[in-house]
C-alpha positions as CSV (number, residue, x, y, z in Angstrom):
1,X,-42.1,160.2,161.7
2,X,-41.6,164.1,160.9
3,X,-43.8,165.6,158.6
4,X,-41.5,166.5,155.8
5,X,-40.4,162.6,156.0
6,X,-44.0,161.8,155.4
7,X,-44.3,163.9,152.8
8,X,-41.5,162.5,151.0
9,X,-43.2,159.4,151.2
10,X,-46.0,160.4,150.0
11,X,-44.4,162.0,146.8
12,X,-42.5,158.9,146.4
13,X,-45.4,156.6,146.3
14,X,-46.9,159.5,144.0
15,X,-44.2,159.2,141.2
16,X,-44.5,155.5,141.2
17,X,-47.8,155.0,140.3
18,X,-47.2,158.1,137.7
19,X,-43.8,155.6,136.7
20,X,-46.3,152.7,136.8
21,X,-49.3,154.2,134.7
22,X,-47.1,155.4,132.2
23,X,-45.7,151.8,131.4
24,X,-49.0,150.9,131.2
25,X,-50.1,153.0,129.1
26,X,-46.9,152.1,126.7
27,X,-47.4,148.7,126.7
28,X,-50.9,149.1,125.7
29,X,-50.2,151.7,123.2
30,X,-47.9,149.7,121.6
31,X,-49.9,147.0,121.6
32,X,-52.7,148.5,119.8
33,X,-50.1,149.6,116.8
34,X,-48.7,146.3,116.3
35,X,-52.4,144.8,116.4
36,X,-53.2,147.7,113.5
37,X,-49.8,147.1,112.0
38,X,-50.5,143.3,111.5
39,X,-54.4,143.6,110.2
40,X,-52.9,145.9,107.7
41,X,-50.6,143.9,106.2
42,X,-53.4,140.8,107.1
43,X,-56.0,142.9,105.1
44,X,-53.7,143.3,102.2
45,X,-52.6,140.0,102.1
46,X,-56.5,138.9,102.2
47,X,-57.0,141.1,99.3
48,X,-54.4,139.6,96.9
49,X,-55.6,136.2,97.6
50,X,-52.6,135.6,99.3
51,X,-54.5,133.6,102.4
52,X,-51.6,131.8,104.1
53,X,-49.7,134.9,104.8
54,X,-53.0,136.5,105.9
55,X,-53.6,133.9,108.2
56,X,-50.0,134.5,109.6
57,X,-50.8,138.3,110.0
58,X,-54.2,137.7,111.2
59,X,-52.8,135.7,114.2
60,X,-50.2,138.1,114.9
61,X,-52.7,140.3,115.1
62,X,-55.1,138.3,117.7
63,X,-51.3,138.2,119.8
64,X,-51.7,141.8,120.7
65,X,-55.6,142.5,120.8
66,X,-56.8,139.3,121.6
67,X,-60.6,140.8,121.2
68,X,-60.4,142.4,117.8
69,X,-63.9,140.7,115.9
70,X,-62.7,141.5,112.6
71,X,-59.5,139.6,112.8
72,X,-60.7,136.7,113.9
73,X,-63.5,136.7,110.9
74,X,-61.1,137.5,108.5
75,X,-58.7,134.6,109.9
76,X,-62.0,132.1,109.6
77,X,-62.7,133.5,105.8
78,X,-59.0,133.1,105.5
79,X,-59.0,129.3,106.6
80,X,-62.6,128.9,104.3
81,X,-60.5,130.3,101.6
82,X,-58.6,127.0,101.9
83,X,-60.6,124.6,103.0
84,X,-62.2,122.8,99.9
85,X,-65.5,121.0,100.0
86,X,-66.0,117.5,99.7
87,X,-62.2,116.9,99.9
88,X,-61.7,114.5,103.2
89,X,-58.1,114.8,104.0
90,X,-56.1,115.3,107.2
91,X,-55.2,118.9,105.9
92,X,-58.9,120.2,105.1
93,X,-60.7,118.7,108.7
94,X,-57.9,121.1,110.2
95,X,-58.8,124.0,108.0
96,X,-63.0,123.0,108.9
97,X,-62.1,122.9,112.3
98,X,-59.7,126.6,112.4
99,X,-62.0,128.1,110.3
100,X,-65.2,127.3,112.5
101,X,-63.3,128.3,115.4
102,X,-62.3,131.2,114.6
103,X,-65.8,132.6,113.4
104,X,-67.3,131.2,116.7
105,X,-65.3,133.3,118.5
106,X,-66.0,136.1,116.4
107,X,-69.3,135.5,116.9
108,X,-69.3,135.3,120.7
109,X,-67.6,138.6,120.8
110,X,-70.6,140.3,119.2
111,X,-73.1,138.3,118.7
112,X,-75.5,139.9,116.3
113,X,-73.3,140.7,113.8
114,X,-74.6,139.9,110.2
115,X,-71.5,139.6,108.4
116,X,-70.1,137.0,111.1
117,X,-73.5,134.9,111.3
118,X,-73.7,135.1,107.7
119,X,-70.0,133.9,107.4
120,X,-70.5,131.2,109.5
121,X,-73.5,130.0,108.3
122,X,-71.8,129.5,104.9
123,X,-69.4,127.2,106.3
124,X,-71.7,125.0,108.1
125,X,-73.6,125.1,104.3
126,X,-70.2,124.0,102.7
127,X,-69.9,121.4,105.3
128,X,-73.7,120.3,104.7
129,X,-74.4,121.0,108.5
130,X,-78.0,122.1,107.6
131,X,-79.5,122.6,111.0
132,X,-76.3,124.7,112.1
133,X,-76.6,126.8,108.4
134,X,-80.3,127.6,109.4
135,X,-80.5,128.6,112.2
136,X,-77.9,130.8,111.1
137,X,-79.5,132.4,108.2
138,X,-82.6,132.7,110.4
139,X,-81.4,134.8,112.4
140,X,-80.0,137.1,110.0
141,X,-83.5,137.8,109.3
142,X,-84.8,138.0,112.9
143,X,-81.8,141.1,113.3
144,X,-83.4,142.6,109.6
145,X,-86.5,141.9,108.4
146,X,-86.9,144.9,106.7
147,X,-83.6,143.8,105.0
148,X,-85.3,142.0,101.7
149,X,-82.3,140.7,100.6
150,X,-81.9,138.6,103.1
151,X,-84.9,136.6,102.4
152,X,-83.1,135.7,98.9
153,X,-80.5,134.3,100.6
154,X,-82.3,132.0,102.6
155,X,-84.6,130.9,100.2
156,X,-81.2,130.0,97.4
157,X,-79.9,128.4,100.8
158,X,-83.3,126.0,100.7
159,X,-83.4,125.3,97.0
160,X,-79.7,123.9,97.3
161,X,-81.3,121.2,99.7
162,X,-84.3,120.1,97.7
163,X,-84.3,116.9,97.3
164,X,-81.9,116.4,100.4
165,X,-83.6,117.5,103.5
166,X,-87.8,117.0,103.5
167,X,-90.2,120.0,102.8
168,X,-87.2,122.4,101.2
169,X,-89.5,123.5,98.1
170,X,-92.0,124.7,101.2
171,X,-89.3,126.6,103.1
172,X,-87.9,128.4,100.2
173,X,-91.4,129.2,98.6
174,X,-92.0,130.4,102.3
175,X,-89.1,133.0,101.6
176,X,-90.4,134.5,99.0
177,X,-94.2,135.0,100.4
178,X,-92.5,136.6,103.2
179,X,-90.6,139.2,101.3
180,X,-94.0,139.9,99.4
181,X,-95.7,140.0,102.7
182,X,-93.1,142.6,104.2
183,X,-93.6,144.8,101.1
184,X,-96.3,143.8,98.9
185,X,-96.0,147.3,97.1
186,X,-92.6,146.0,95.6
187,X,-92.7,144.5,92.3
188,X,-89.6,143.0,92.4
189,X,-90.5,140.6,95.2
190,X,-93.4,139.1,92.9
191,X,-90.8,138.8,90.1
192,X,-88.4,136.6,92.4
193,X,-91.8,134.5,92.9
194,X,-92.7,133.8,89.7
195,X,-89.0,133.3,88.7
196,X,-88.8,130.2,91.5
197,X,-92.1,128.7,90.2
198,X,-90.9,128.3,87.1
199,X,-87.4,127.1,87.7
200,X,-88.7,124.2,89.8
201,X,-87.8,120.7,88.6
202,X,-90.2,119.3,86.6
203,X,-90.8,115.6,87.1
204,X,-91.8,113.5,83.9
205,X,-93.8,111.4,86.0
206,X,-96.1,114.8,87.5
207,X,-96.8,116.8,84.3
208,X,-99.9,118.2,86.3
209,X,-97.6,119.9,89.3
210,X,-95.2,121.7,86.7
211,X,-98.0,123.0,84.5
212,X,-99.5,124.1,87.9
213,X,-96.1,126.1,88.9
214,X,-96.1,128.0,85.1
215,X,-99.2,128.7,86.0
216,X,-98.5,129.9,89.9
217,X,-96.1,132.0,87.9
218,X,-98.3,133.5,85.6
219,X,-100.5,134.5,88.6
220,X,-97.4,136.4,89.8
221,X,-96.3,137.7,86.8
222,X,-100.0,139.1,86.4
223,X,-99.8,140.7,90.3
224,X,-96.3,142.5,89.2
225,X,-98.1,143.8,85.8
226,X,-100.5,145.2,88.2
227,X,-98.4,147.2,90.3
228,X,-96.7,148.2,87.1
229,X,-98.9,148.3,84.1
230,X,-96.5,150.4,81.8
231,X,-93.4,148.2,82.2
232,X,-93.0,146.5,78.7
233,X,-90.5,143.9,80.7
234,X,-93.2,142.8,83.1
235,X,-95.6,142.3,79.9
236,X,-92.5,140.3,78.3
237,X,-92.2,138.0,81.0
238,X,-95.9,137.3,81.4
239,X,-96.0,136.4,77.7
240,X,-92.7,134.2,77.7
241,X,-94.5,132.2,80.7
242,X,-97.5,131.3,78.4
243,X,-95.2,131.0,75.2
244,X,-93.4,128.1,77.6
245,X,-96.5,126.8,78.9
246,X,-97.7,126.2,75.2
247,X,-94.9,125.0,73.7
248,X,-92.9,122.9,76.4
249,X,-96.6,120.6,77.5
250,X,-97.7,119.4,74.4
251,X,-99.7,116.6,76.0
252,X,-102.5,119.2,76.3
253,X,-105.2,119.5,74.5
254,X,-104.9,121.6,71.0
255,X,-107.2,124.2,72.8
256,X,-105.8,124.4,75.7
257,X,-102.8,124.9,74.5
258,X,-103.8,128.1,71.5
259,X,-106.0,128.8,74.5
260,X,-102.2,129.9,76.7
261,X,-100.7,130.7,73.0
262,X,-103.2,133.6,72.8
263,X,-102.6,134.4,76.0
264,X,-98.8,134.9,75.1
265,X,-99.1,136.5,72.2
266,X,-102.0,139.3,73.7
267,X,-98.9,139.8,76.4
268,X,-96.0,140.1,73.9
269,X,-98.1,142.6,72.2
270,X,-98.3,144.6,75.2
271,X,-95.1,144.9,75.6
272,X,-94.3,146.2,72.4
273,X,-97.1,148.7,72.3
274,X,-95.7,150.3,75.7
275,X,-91.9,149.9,73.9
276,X,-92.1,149.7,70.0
277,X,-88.2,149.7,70.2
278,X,-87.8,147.2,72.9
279,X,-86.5,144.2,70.6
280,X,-86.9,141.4,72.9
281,X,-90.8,141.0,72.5
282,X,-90.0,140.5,68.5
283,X,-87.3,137.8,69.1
284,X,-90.0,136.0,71.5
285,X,-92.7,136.5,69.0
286,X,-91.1,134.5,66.0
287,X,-91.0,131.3,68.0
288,X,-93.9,131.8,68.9
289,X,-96.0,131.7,66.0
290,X,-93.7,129.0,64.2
291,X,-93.6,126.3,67.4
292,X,-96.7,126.9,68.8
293,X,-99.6,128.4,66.1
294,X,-98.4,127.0,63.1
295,X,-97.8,123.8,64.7
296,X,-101.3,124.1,65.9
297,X,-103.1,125.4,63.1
298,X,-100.9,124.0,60.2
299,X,-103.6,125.5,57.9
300,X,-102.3,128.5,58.2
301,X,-98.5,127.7,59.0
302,X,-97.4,129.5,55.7
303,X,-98.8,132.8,57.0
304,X,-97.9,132.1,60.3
305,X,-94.3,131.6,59.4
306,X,-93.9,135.0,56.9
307,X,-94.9,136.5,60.1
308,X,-92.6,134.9,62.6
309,X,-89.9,136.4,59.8
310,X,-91.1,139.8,59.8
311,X,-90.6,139.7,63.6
312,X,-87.0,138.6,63.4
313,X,-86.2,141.0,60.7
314,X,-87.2,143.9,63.6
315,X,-86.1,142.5,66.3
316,X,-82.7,142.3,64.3
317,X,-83.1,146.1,63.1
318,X,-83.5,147.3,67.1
319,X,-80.6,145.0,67.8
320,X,-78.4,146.5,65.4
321,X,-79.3,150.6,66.2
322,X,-79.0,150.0,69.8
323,X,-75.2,148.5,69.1
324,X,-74.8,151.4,66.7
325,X,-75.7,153.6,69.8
326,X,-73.7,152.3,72.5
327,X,-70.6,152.2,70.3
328,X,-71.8,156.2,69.5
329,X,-71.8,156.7,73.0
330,X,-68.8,155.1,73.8
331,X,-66.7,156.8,70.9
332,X,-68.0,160.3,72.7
333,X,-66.9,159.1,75.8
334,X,-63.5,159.0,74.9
């Protein structure tokens, strides 16, 4: 073969894989805009609530980029957005079973993504899969555990199974140590504390455990005043915990009971002398010394009661100028 035949060749084969590489490169190209063409719409669909015709785009989408995470966890929140709890139908066991499939295969395509484990972990809750749902959520704090947010989430995920699955009180109170353990200079995280202590059913048979959780609360309510003495809210809440614990156990012994009552009041005061304007405290007040002192010291109910008035009578007053502010400030605004 002559050297200018090879050469031909040689250019031949040259323009083919050029010929060759360029179709490639349009197929993929085109690919990748109907993929972004089809989320689009998917993603606007999604947004109107309009799930069935996301879930049409969302798989048109999946046709031409087979390995696009976000379209396969929007099609599984579009099938959750269908599927209804509880309901055991033909219909919903083939939205539960699209909808976990699809988020499983988001998930395998990246596998530490929050929003997908999260997602998923939601389903298996609405399903009341409870091993699947944790070990879910757990994880989503093994990937952030500086992330205190997530701690909420499992411990509200816990609650919802007390009384279902064994030890769920102890799992979710374990939440909220945690978040106080990872940043025990945050307020807020005591606060969440002494919130689920007092929210805790009370049984009628085991007075002693519910005054022992007002009172687990009060500890915490006492830790958060400590990392922030001049918050009048802090104080508030501190006194509305002993104004409860007063009133609600009246089982207890009369001093006992003005024993917490003082308690209350010392902590309502508090707040008001950090806040005189604050009108909260005063609407707490009034109850305050009507169901609890005068009740215990009926000897002095009549002065106790022209006091609980007095209280009202401010905490209306504050009530009233801070609605005479906003609607000043709104009036400026426009």
């Amino acid at each position: 073969m002559s050297r200018q035949t090879t050469q031909k060749f040689i250019f031949a084969g040259a323009a083919l894989a050029v010929i060759f590489a360029f179709a490639a490169c349009q197929n993929l190209s085109y690919s990748k805009l109907a993929a972004n063409y089809h989320f689009g719409r998917a993603n606007s669909f999604f947004r109107e609530n309009q799930y069935r015709k996301a879930i049409t785009e969302y798989e048109a989408t999946l046709k031409y980029n087979p390995n696009m995470l976000q379209a396969f966890r929007f099609l599984g929140e579009s099938y959750k957005q269908l599927y209804k709890p509880g309901v055991d139908s033909p219909l919903n066991k083939e939205l539960e079973a699209k909808t976990l499939d699809a988020l499983n295969k988001a998930l395998a395509i990246e596998p530490n993504n929050k929003d997908t484990i999260y997602s998923l972990g939601d389903m298996y809750d609405k399903l009341k899969r409870f091993p699947e749902a944790e070990k879910l959520y757990l994880r989503i704090i093994e990937l952030e555990p500086e992330n205190m947010s997530n701690y909420y989430v499992l411990a509200d995920f816990f609650k919802r199974y007390i009384g279902l699955q064994p030890d769920m009180d102890k799992k979710a109170e374990s939440m909220y140590l945690r978040r106080i353990e990872t940043d025990p200079d945050n307020p807020q995280g005591y606060a969440y504390a002494a919130n689920y202590y007092e929210n805790l059913p009370a049984s009628a048979d085991n007075i002693d455990a519910a005054i022992a959780n007002f009172d687990r609360a009060n500890d915490y309510w006492t830790m958060r005043i400590a990392l922030e003495p001049k918050n009048a809210e802090a104080h508030l809440s501190k006194g509305v915990n002993r104004w409860n614990r007063a009133y609600r156990f009246q089982n207890r012994s009369k001093e006992e009971r003005l024993k917490v009552a003082l308690e209350a009041k010392a902590a309502i005061e508090k707040a008001i002398e950090i806040d005189p304007n604050y009108p909260e405290p005063y609407s707490h007040m009034s109850p305050l010394y009507v169901a609890v002192f005068a009740q215990l010291e009926p000897e002095k109910a009549t002065r106790y009661k022209a006091e609980a008035d007095q209280f009202i009578e401010r905490f209306q007053e504050l009530r009233k100028r801070a609605a005479e502010r906003k609607k000043l400030e709104d009036d400026l605004k426009k």
